[in-house]
C-alpha positions as CSV (number, residue, x, y, z in Angstrom):
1,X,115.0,107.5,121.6
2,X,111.5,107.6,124.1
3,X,111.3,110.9,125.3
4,X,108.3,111.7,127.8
5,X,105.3,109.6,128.2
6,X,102.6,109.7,125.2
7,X,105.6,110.5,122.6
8,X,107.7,107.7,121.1
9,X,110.0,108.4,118.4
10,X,110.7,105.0,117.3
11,X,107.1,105.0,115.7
12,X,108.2,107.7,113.0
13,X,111.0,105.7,111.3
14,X,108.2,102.4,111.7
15,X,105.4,104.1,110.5
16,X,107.5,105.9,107.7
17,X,109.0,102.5,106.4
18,X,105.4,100.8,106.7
19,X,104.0,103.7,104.2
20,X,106.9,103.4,101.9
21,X,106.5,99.9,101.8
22,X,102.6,99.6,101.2
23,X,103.5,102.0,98.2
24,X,106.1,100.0,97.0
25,X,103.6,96.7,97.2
26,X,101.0,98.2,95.0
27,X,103.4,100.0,92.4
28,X,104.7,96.2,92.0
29,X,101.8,94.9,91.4
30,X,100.8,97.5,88.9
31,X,104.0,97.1,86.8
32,X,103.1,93.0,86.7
33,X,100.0,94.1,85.1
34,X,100.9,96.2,82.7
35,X,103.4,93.9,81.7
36,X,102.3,90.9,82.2
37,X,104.7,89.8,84.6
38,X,103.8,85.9,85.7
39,X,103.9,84.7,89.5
40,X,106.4,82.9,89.1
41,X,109.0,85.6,88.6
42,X,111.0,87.2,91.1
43,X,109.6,90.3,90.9
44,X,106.1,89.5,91.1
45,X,107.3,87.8,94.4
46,X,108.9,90.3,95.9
47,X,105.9,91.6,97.1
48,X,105.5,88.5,99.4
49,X,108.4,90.5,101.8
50,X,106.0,94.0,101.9
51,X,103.0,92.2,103.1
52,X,103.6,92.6,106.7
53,X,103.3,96.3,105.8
54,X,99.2,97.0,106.5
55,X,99.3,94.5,109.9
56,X,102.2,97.0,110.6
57,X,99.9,99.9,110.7
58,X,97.1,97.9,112.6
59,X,100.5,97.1,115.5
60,X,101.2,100.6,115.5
61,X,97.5,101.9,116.0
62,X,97.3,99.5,119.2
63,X,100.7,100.1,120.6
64,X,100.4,103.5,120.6
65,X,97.2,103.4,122.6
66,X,98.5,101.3,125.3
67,X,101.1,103.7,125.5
68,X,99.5,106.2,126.0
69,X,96.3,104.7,127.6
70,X,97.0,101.5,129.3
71,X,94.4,101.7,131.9
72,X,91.9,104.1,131.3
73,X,91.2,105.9,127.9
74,X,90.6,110.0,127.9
75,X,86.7,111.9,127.8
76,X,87.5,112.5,124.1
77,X,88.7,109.0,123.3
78,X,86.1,108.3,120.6
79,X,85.0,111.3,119.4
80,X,88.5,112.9,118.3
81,X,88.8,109.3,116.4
82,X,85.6,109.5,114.9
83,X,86.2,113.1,113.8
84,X,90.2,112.1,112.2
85,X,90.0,108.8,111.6
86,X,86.3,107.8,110.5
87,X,85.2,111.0,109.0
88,X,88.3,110.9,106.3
89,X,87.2,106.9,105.9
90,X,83.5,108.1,104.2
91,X,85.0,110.7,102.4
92,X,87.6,108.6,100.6
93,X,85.2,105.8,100.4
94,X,82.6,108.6,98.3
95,X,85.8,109.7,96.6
96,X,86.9,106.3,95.3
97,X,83.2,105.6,94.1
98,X,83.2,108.9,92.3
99,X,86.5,107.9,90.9
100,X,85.8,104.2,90.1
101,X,82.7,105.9,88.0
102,X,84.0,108.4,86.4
103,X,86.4,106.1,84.5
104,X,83.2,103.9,83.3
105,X,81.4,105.0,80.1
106,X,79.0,107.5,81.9
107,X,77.8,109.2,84.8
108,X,75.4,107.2,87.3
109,X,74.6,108.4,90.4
110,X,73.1,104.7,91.8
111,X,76.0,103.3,90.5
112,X,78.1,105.9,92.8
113,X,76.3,105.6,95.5
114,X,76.1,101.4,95.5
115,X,80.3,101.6,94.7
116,X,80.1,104.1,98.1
117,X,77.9,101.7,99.9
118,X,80.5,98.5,99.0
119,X,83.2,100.8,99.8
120,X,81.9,101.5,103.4
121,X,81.9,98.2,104.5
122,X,85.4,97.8,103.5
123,X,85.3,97.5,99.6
124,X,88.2,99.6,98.9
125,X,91.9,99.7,100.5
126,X,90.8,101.7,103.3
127,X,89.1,98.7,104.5
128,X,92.0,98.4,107.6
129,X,90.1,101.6,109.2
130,X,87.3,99.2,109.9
131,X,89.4,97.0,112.1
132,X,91.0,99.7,113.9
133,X,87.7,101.1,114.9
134,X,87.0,97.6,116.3
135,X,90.8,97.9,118.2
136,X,89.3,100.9,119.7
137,X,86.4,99.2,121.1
138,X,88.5,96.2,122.1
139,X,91.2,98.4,124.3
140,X,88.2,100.1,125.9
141,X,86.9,96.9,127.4
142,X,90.0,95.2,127.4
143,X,91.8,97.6,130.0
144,X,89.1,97.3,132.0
145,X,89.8,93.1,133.0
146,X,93.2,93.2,131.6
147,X,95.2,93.1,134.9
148,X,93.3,89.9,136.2
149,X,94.5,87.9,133.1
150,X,97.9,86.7,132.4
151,X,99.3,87.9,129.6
152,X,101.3,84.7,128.4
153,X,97.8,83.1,128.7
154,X,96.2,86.0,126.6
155,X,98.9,85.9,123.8
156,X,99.2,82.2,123.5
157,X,95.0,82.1,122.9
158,X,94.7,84.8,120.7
159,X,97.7,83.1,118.7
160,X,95.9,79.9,118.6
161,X,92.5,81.6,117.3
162,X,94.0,84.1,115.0
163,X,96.0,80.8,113.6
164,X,93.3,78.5,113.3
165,X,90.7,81.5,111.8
166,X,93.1,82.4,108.8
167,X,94.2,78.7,108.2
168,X,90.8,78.0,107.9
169,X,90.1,80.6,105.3
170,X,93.5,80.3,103.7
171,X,93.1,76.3,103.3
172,X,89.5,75.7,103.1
173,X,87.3,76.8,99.9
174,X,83.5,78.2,100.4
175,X,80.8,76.0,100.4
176,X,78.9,75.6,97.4
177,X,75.5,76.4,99.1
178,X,76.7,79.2,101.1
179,X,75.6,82.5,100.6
180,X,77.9,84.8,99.5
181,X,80.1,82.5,100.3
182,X,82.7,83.1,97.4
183,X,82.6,87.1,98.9
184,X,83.0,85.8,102.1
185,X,86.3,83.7,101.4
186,X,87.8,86.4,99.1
187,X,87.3,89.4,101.4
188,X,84.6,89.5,104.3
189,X,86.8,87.6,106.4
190,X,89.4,90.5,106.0
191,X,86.9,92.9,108.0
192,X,86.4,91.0,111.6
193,X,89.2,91.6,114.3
194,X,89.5,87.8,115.2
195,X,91.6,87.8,111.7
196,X,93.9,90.0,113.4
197,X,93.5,89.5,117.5
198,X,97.0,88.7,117.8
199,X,98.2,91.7,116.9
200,X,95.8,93.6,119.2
201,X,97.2,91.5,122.1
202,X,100.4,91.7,121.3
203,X,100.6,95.6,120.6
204,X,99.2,96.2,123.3
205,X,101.3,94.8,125.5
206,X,104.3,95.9,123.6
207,X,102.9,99.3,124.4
208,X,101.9,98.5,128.3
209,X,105.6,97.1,129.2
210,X,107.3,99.2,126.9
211,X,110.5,99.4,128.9
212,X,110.6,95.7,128.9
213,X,109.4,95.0,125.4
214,X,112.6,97.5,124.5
215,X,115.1,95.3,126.3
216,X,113.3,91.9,125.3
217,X,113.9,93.3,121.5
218,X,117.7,94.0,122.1
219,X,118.8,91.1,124.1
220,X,116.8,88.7,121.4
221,X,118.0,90.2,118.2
222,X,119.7,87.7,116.6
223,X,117.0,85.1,117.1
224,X,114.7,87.4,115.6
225,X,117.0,87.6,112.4
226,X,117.2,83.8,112.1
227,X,113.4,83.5,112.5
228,X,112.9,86.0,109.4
229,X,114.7,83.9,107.4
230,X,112.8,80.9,108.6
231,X,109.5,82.9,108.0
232,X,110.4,84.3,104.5
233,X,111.4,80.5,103.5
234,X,107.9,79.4,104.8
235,X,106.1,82.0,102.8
236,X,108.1,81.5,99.8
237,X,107.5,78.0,99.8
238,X,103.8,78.1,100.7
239,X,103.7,80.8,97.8
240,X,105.4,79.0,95.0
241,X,104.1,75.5,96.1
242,X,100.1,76.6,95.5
243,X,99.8,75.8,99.3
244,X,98.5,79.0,100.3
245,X,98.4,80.7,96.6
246,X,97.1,85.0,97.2
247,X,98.9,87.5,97.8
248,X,97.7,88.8,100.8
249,X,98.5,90.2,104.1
250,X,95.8,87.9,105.3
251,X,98.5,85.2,104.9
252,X,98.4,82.9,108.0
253,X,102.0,82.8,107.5
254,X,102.0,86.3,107.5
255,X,100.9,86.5,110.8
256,X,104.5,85.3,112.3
257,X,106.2,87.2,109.4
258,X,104.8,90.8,110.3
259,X,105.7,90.0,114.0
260,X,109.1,89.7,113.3
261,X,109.2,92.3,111.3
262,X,107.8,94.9,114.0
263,X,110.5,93.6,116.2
264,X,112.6,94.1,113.8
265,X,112.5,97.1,112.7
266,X,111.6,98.6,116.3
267,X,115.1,97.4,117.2
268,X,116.4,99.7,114.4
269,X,114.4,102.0,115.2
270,X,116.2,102.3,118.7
271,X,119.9,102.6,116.9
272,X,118.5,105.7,115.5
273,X,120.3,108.4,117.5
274,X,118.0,111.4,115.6
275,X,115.3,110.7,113.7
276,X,116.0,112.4,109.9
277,X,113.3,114.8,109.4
278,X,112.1,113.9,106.5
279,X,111.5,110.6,108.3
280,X,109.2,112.3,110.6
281,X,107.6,114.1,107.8
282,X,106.5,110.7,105.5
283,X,105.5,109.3,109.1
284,X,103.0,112.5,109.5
285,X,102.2,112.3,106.3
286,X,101.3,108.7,106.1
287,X,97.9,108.8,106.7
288,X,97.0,110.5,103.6
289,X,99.7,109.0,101.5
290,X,98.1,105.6,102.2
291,X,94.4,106.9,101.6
292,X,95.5,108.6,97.9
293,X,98.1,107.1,96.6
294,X,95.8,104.4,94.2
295,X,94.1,107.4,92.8
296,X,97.4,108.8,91.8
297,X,98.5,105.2,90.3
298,X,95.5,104.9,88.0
299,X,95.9,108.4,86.7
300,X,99.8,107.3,86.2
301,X,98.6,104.3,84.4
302,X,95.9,106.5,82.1
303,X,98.5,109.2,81.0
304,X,102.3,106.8,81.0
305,X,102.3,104.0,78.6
306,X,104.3,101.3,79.3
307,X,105.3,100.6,75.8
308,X,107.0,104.0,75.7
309,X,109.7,102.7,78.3
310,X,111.9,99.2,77.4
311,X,113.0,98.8,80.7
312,X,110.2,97.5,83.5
313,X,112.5,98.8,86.9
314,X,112.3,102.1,84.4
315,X,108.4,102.5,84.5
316,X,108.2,100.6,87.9
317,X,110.6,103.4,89.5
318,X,108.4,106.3,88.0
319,X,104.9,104.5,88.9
320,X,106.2,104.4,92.2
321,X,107.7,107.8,93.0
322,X,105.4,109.8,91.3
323,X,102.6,108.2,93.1
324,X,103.9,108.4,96.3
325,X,105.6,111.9,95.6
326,X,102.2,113.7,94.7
327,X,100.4,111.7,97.5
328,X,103.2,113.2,99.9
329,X,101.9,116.6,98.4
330,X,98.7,116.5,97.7
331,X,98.3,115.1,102.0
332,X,100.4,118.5,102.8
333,X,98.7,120.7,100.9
334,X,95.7,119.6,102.2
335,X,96.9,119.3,105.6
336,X,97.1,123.4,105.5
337,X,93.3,123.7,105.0
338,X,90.2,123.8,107.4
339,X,88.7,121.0,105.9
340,X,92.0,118.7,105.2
341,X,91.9,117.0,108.5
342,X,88.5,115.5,107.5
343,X,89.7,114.1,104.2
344,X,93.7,113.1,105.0
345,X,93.2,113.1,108.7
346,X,94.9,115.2,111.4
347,X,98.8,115.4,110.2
348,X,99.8,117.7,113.4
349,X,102.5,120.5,112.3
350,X,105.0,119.7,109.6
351,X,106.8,122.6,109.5
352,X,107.0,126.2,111.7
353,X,104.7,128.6,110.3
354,X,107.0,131.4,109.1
355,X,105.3,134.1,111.0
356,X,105.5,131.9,114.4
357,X,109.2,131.9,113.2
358,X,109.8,135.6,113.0
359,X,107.9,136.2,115.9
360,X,109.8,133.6,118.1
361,X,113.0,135.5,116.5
362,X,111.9,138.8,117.4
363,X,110.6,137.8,120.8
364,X,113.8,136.3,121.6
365,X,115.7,139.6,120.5
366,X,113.6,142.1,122.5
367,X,114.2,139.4,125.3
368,X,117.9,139.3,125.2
369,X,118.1,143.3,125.0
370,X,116.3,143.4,127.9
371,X,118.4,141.2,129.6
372,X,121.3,143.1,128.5
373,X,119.7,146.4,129.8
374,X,119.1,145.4,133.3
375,X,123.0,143.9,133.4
376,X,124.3,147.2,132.5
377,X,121.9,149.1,134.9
């Protein structure tokens, strides 16, 4: 499905599924709440198989830059990334401390602005911007040396340190007379790219050797599949065995997990003779869908009550496509203003403009009577 250099549609159907299932992982663990659904359920552990969902977005963010980029980056490298991608981070990290206040008793503007200040450095669910920034920075210098390394070398050591940093975070508790160190164990680790350096290295040479990477995820399919099942055991077990107790995509088990799964579903990807269009549309849309859906899910919560539906998969299927439905719209409707690319990012077209349409229509008529004029002349 690779057409011409700088455009891979494989990534829509990828980047569409990852959306969807970030969605899906939150409504989940909404309906748990409201219900009081114990860990120990199936449902509740479903959402140990849509974690590799946010490291999916981190792959894709690295893969399409060495791609596109795999030895030297464009003039406006950093700047168009700082104007789509950074720019919409403040403004949803302002947004969600207006929203988080709003909902308390009264109006305080420190309050807002120390909820905006937590929320900048990665206190809200837009936290993964952070470390793509940092991938940015990291494929700037790393094209530079790249070719003089080997890259079995390079992905075997940032295996072993992205392996040995989350174990040690996943297994170890804080110490008593560190600072911040209960903040540090629950989320600061999240924000550095060591916790996720294997992906950078691997994307980005999924994205370099493309053409190889393609065939290598073909001709090793069914391994792949057997190793899911091995990893989804593993998880499982850690989960239900208190071994590794959160649910989080900062999983050390994870880490294999998500792998797998971009293989997988990049193989898919490849049986996909045409990508469905509205495929391609959740995959433009995804941005902004990811960005707004919790807003939509707490105004869900404030205005459906659970007690009004018997059936939890009945309230579960409305949280879930409600939220991600008005997300979907809100991010297009936005995406039509001037100022939408700052808040939802930069969605590229979604559909023809209907003048463009006539006008193409018309300027193929008057093209073809022309053409039909000089024949008969």
């Amino acid at each position: 499905m690779t057409t011409k250099k700088g455009k891979v549609n494989e990534i829509f159907f990828i980047r569409s599924i990852a959306c969807i299932c970030v969605v899906l992982l939150h409504a989940i663990g909404i309906v748990t709440r409201e219900f009081g659904v114990t860990p120990d359920t199936l449902f509740s552990q479903s959402r140990l198989l849509l974690l590799f969902a946010t490291p999916l977005f981190i792959i894709l963010s690295e893969f399409l830059l060495a791609y596109s980029y795999p030895e030297k980056t464009p003039r406006n490298f950093f700047s168009k990334r700082l104007k789509y991608i950074l720019i919409p981070f403040i403004i949803m990290a302002f947004i969600y401390s207006l929203d988080v206040n709003l909902r308390s008793a009264e109006f305080d503007l420190n309050s807002i602005w120390n909820i905006f200040l937590i929320n900048l450095t990665g206190g809200f669910h837009g936290y993964f911007i952070l470390i793509i920034f940092q991938f940015y920075l990291l494929h700037a210098l790393f094209i530079k040396f790249e070719h003089k390394l080997s890259p079995k070398m390079v992905l075997f050591i940032s295996l072993v340190i992205n392996v040995l940093y989350l174990s040690f975070f996943n297994l170890t508790d804080p110490p008593e007379n560190l600072a911040h160190g209960q903040e540090i164990w629950r989320r600061w680790y999240w924000y550095s790219f060591v916790g996720w350096i294997f992906y950078f290295t691997l994307a980005y040479y999924c994205g370099k050797y493309f053409d190889l990477f393609k065939a290598r995820v073909q001709r090793y399919i069914i391994p792949i599949l057997f190793a899911i099942i091995i990893s989804v055991a593993v998880i499982y077990t850690a989960y239900t065995n208190f071994i590794i107790p959160s649910m989080s995509s900062k999983r050390v088990d994870i880490l294999f997990y998500a792998t797998l799964m971009w293989f997988l579903l990049f193989y898919i990807a490849t049986k996909i003779k045409k990508v469905p269009k509205f495929v391609i549309i959740i995959s433009k849309l995804s941005f902004g869908i990811y960005l707004l859906h919790p807003i939509f899910f707490r105004m869900l919560q404030e205005n459906i009550d659970p007690s009004s539906s018997s059936n939890i998969y009945v309230y579960f299927t409305i949280i879930f496509l409600m939220g991600f439905l008005l997300s979907a719209l809100t991010t297009y409707l936005l995406s039509l203003t001037k100022v939408g690319q700052f808040i939802i990012g930069a969605t590229g077209k979604i559909y023809k403009k209907q003048k463009e349409h006539v006008k193409g229509l018309i300027g193929n008529e008057r093209q073809n009577q022309m053409q039909k004029e000089s024949t008969s002349a």
